[in-house]
C-alpha positions in Angstrom: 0.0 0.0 0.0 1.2 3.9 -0.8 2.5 5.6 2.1 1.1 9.2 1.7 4.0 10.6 3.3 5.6 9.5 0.3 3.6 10.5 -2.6 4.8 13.8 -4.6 3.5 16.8 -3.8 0.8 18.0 -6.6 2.7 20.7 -8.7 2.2 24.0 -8.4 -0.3 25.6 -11.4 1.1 29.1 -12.4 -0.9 31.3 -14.7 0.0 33.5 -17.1 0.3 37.0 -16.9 -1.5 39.5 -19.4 1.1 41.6 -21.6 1.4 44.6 -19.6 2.6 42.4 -16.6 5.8 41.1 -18.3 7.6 43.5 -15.9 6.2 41.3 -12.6 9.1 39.5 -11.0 9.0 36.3 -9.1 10.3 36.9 -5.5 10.8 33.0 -3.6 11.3 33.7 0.4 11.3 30.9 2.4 8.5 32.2 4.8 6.1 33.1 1.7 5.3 32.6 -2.0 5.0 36.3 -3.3 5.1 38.2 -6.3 6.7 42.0 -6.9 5.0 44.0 -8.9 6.4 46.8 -11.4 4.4 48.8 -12.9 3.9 48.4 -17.1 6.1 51.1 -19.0 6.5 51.4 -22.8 9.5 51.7 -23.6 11.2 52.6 -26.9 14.5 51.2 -28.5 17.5 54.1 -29.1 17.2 53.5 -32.5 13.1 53.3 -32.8 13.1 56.7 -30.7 15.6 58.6 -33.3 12.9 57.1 -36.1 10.4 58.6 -34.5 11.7 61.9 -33.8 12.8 62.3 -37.1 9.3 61.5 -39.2 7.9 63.7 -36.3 9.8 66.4 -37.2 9.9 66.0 -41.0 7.6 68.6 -41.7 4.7 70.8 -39.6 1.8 68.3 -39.8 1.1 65.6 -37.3 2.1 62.3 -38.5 0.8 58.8 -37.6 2.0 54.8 -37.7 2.0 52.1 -35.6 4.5 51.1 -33.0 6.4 47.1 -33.0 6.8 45.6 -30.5 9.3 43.1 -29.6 8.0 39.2 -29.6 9.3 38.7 -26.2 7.5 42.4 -24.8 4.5 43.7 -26.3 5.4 46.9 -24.4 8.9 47.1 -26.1 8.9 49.1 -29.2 11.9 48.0 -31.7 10.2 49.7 -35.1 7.9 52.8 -36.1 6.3 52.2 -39.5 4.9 54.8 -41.1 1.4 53.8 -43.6 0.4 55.9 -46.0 -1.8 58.7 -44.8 -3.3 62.3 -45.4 -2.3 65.0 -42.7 -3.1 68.1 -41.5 -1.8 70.4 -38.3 -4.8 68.8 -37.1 -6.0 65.1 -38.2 -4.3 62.2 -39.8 -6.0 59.6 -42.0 -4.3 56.4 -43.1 -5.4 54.8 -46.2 -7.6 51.6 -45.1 -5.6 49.8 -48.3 -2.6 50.9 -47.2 -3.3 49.5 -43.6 -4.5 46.2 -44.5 -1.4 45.9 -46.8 1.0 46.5 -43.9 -1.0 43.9 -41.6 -0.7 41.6 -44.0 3.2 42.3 -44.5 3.4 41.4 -40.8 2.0 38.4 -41.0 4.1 37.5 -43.7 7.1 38.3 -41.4 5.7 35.8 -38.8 4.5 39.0 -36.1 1.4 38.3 -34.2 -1.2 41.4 -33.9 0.0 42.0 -30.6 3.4 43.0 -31.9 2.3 45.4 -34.8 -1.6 46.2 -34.3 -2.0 47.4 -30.6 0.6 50.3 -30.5 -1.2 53.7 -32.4 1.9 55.9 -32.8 1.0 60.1 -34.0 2.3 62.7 -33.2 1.3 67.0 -32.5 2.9 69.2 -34.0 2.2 71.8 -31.3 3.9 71.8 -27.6 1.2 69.3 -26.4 0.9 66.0 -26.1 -2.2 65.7 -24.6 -5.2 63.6 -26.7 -8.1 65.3 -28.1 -11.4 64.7 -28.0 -10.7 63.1 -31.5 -7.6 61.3 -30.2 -10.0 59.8 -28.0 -13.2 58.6 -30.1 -10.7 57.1 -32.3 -8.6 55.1 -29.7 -12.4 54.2 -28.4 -13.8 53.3 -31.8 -11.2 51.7 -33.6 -8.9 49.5 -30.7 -11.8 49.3 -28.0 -13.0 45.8 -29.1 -9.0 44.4 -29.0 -7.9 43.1 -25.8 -5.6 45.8 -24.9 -4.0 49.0 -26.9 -1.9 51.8 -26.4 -2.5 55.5 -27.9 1.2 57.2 -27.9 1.2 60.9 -28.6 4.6 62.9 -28.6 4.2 66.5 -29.0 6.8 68.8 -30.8 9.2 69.6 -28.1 9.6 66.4 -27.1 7.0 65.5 -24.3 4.9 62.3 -24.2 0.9 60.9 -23.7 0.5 57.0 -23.1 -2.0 55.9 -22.4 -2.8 51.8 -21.8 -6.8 50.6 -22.5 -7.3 46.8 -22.1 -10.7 45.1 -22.2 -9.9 41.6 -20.1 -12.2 41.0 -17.3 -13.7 44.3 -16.2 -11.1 46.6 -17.9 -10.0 49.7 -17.6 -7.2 51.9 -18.9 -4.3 53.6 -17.0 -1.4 55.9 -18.2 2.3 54.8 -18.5 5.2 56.0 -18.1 7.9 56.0 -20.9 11.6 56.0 -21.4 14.4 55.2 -24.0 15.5 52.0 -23.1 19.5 52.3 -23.6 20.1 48.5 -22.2 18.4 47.1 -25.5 20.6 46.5 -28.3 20.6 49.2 -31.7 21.7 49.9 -35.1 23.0 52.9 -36.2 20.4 55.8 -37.6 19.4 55.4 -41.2 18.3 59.4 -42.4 18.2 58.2 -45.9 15.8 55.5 -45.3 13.8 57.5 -42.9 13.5 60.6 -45.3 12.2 58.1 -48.2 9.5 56.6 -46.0 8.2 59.9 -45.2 8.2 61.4 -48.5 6.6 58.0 -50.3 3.7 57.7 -47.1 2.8 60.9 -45.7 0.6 63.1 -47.6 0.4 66.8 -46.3 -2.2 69.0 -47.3 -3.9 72.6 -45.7 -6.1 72.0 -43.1 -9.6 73.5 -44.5 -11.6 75.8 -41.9 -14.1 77.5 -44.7 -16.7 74.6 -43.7 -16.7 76.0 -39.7 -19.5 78.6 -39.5 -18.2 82.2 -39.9 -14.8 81.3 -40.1 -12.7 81.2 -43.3 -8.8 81.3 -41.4 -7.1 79.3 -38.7 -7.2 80.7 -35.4 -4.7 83.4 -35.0 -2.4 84.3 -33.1 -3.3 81.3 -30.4 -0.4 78.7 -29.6 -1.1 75.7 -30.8 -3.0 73.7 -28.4 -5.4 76.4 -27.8 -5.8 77.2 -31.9 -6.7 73.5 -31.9 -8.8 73.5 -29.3 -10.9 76.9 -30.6 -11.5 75.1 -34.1 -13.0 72.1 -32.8 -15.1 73.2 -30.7 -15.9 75.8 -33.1 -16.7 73.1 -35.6 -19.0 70.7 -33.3 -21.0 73.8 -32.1 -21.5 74.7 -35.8 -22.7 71.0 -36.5 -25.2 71.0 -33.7 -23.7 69.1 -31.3 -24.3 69.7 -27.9 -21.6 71.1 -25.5 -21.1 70.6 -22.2 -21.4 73.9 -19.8 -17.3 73.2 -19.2 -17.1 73.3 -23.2 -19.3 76.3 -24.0 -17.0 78.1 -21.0 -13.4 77.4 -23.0 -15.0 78.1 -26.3 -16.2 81.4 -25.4 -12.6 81.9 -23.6 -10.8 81.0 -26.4 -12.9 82.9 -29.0 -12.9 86.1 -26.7 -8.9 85.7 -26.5 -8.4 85.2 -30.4 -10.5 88.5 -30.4 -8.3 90.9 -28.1 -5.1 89.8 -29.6 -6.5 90.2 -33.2 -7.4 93.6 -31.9 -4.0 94.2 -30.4 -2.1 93.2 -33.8 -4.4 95.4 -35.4 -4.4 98.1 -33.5 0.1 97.5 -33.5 0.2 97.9 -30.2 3.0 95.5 -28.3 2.2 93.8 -24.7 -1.6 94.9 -23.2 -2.6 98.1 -23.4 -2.6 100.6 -20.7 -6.1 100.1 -19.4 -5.6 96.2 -19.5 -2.2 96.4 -17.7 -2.9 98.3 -15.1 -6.2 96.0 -14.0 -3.4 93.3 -14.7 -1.2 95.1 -11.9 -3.9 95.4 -10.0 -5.6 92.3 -10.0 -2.2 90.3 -9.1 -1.4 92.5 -6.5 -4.7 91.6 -5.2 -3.7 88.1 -5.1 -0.5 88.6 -4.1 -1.8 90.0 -0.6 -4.4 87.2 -0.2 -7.1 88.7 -1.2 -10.3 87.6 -2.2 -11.8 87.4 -5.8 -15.0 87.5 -7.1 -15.5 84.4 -10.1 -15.6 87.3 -12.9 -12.3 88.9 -12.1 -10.8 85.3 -11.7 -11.5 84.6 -14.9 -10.3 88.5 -16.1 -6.9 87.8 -14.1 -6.6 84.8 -15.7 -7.9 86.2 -19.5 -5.2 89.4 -18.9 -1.9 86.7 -17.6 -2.8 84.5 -20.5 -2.9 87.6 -23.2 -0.1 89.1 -22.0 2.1 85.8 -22.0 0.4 85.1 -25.6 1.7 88.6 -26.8 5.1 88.2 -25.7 5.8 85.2 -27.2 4.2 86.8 -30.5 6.8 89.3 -29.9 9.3 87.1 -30.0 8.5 85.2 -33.0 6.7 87.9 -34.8 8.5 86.7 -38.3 7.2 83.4 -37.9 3.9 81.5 -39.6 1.9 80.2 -37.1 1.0 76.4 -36.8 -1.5 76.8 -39.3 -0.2 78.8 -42.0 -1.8 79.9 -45.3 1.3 78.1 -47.4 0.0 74.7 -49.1 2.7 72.1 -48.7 3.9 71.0 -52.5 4.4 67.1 -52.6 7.3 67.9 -54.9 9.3 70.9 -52.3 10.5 69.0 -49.2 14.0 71.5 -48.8 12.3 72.4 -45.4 12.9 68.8 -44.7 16.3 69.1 -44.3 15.7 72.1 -41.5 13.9 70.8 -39.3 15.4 67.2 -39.2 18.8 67.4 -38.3 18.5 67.7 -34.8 16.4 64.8 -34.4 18.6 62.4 -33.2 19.6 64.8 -30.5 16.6 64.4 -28.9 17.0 60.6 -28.0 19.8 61.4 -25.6 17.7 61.3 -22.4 17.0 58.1 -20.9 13.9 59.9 -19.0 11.2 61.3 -21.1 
């Protein structure tokens, strides 16, 4: 008969962890079975960073492709390919063609859809990377029935958005961090290569504003973020769509600053004028010494800092186009290409982003 005392212990069942928990590390203690948890991180190779810089920087549209990832770290991204695609300061749309094309390619290659489908690479051309409420239907729409995605935005000077969405058992989404990863191994930077991608898949044209109601320009003067911003909020008002009471606020903000620095340019004054600067003085004196505001001169301190800031940086670069200049890009005049591109590579220097 079997002793029990002899018969094998039943082995241990481990299950699997979900992609973004490839970072979890086994810790075996004598006293206790327990796992250490890091959190998930994306994290880009040297040379799929200096890629990515440089198509981001090719010219003054945003630009959009799809991150892949390594086979042995879905959150590990070795390559940025770049489909072809129509862009704007404002949108990008890839060709659905062109996208099926470059699925299939992977396939070919022996990639699952993890490694080349679940990491949506764009970037902004302005000095955020923040998503926008079209940023975010389209992560929602087009990667909310997969079992996990990332949206990656990198804005112009370098700062990042990631953001991680995954639809396993109640689901949720959370924001990751992100760094160069220097320990993985690289090839050199291929420019050439890079340059011909861009030029043979990315399509810039002029953003279009005639079909937003009473407006037949861009937004003036306004940085970036805040030009973008105006327009499309601008644009769903003008389709009908409802607003929230947060919305209607900033769009009647933003119109209302476009406005007095239109008025200032006109008017070739430089910096606030002598009415607004003194209630400027005044008001942050006010605040300075603690004292109370009422919510209407809140919202004029806060209307008077941002148009003075606004006009001093216009000061600064009073030579230069804004974000959304009149100029249509030719397909067949890239010389700017060679401006704004050669400091790419600089930019992957930083193991922190």
């Amino acid at each position: 008969m079997n002793n029990p005392k002899n018969a094998a212990a039943p082995k241990e069942r481990r299950k699997s962890l979900p992609p973004w928990r490839l970072n979890a590390q086994r810790c075996d203690k004598p006293e206790r079975d327990s796992f250490q948890f890091n959190p998930p991180m994306l994290r880009f190779t040297p040379t799929a960073w200096a890629k990515l810089l440089y198509i981001a920087h090719a010219g003054d549209t945003e630009v959009g492709g799809f991150g892949i990832a390594s086979d042995t770290d879905p959150l590990l991204v070795i390559d940025f390919a770049v489909v072809q695609q129509k862009t704007t300061e404002v949108t990008v749309a890839f060709d659905d063609q062109a996208v099926a094309e470059f699925f299939e390619q992977q396939v070919d290659q022996g990639r699952k859809p993890e490694q080349f489908a679940r990491l949506w690479i764009h970037s902004h051309p302005g000095s955020s990377p923040h998503p926008s409420l079209t940023d975010d239907d389209t992560f929602r729409r087009v990667f909310g029935s997969c079992h996990w995605a990332v949206m990656f935005i990198i804005a112009r000077d370098g700062t990042t958005y990631a953001r991680l969405r995954f639809n396993i058992g109640p689901g949720g989404e959370t924001n990751l961090p992100v760094r160069v990863d220097y320990a993985q191994p690289f090839a050199a930077s291929d420019h050439a290569a890079w340059k011909q991608e861009y030029l043979a898949k990315v399509q810039p044209e002029r953003w279009q504003w005639g079909h937003v109601a009473g407006r037949n320009h861009p937004p003036r003067g306004l940085d970036p973020h805040d030009a973008t911003k105006l327009a499309e909020l601008a644009e769903r008002q003008w389709l009908g769509e409802k607003l929230s009471k947060d919305e209607i606020l900033e769009l009647e903000r933003l119109t209302a600053l476009e406005r007095a620095i239109q008025e200032q340019q006109a008017a070739g004054q430089s910096g606030l004028d002598a009415t607004d600067a003194a209630r400027l003085a005044e008001l942050t004196e006010r605040e300075r010494q603690g004292q109370g505001f009422s919510e209407a001169e809140m919202a004029e301190l806060e209307r008077l800092a941002a148009l003075e800031e606004l006009i001093e940086a216009q000061q600064q670069e009073a030579d230069r186009e804004v974000l959304y200049g009149q100029a249509t890009v030719a397909a067949d005049d890239r010389q700017w290409l060679e401006l704004t591109t050669h400091d790419a590579p600089a930019g992957a220097t930083g193991v922190g982003i």
